[in-house]
Each structure stands twice: as C-alpha cells, then as structure tokens.
N, C-alpha and C positions, 0 to 999 in steps of 0.2 A: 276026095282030094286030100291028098297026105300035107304037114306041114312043111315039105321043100319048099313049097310057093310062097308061105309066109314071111310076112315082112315083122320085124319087131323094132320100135322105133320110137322117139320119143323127143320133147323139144330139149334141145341143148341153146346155151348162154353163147353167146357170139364174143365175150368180153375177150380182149388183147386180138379180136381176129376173125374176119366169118369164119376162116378154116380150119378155126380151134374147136367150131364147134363139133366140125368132123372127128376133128379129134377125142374129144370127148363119147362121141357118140361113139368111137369102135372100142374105146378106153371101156364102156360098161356093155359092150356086145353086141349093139345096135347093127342093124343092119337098115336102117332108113333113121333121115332126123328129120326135126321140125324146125324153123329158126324164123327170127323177125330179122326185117330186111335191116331195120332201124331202131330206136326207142321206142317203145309204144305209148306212150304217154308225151309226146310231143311231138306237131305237126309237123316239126320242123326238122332235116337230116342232115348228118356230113355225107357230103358226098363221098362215093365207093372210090377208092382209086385206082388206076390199072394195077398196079405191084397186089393191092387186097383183091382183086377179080384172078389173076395168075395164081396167086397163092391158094386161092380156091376153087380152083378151077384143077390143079395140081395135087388137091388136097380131094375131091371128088375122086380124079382117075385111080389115085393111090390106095384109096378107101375100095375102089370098087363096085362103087356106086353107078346106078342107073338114071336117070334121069327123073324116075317116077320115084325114086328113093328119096328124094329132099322136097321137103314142101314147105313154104313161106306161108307165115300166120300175119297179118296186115294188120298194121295199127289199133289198138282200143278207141280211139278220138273217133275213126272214120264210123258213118251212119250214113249210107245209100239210101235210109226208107225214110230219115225225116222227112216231116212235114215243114219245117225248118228252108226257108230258102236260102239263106247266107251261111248257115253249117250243110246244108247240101252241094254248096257251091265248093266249099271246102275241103269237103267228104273226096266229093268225087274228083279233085284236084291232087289230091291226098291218094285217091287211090291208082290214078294215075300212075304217080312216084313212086310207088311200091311197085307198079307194073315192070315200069323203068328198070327200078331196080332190080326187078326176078328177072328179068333179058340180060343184063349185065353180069349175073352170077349164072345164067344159066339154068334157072329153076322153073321148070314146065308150068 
C-alpha cells in the first residue's frame, strides 16, 4: 500500500472558530484534524450556534475533507470506568453533550 491513502493530521485549537481549526489544519498541510467539541477542562459548554455549525460545515467542504478526516477528542473531566457513582453519572451526561455536539458539526 503506497502513501496515497495516508492521512497526516493532527489536533488544531478551535479558538476564534471551530472552522479555524480547519484552517489551521491546511495552513501546516494537514489532510485530517483532531479538535475538541469544547473546553476540556470544564463540564460545562457554550452552546454551538447555527452560523458556527455553517461556517463549519463550509469550512469542511472547502478543505475537502471527508468525513473520516475530523475526529473529536472528548473532555479530560469525563471517566466512563469510574467506580464513582455521582462523577459517573456526570461522565456519562458529559459524554452525551460531546455526542450532541459531533452530530451538530458533523463528525463521525
């Protein structure tokens, strides 16, 4: 298998925009990024708005990106395996909202 099929890719900053990230991401050659939906270090998110989901969405087609090319890295807070019943209950509410969110930008 030659490297045509190779993906190079890497996480980009969402700051001023999810669809900066894309930007960035073709800015140093990328051909796939990584990005978080939200802050990772707080359970708590602004909501995505339509104009930020178009712009991203805008910013995909333009990139030329595939579907399997953008992947979302989920909160540091959340923990699926505690043993923890009140941060499990959390976790998984938490990871909910990240679900939410990758439907909304379109991220497999």
């Amino acid at each position: 298998m030659g490297l045509d099929n190779q993906k190079l890719g890497a996480h980009m900053s969402i700051a001023g925009g999810y669809f900066r990230a894309l930007e960035r991401g073709i800015e140093v050659g990328c051909t796939a990024v990584q990005v978080f939906t939200k802050n990772v270090n707080q359970w708590k998110a602004k909501p995505i708005g339509e104009d930020e989901v178009a712009l991203w969405k805008k910013g995909i087609e333009s990139a030329g990106f595939a579907d399997c090319d953008v992947i979302a890295h989920d909160s540091y807070l959340i923990n699926l395996a505690t043993p923890d019943d009140e941060l499990w209950e959390k976790s998984l509410e938490a990871f909910g909202h990240e679900l939410d969110r990758c439907a909304m930008l379109g991220i497999t």
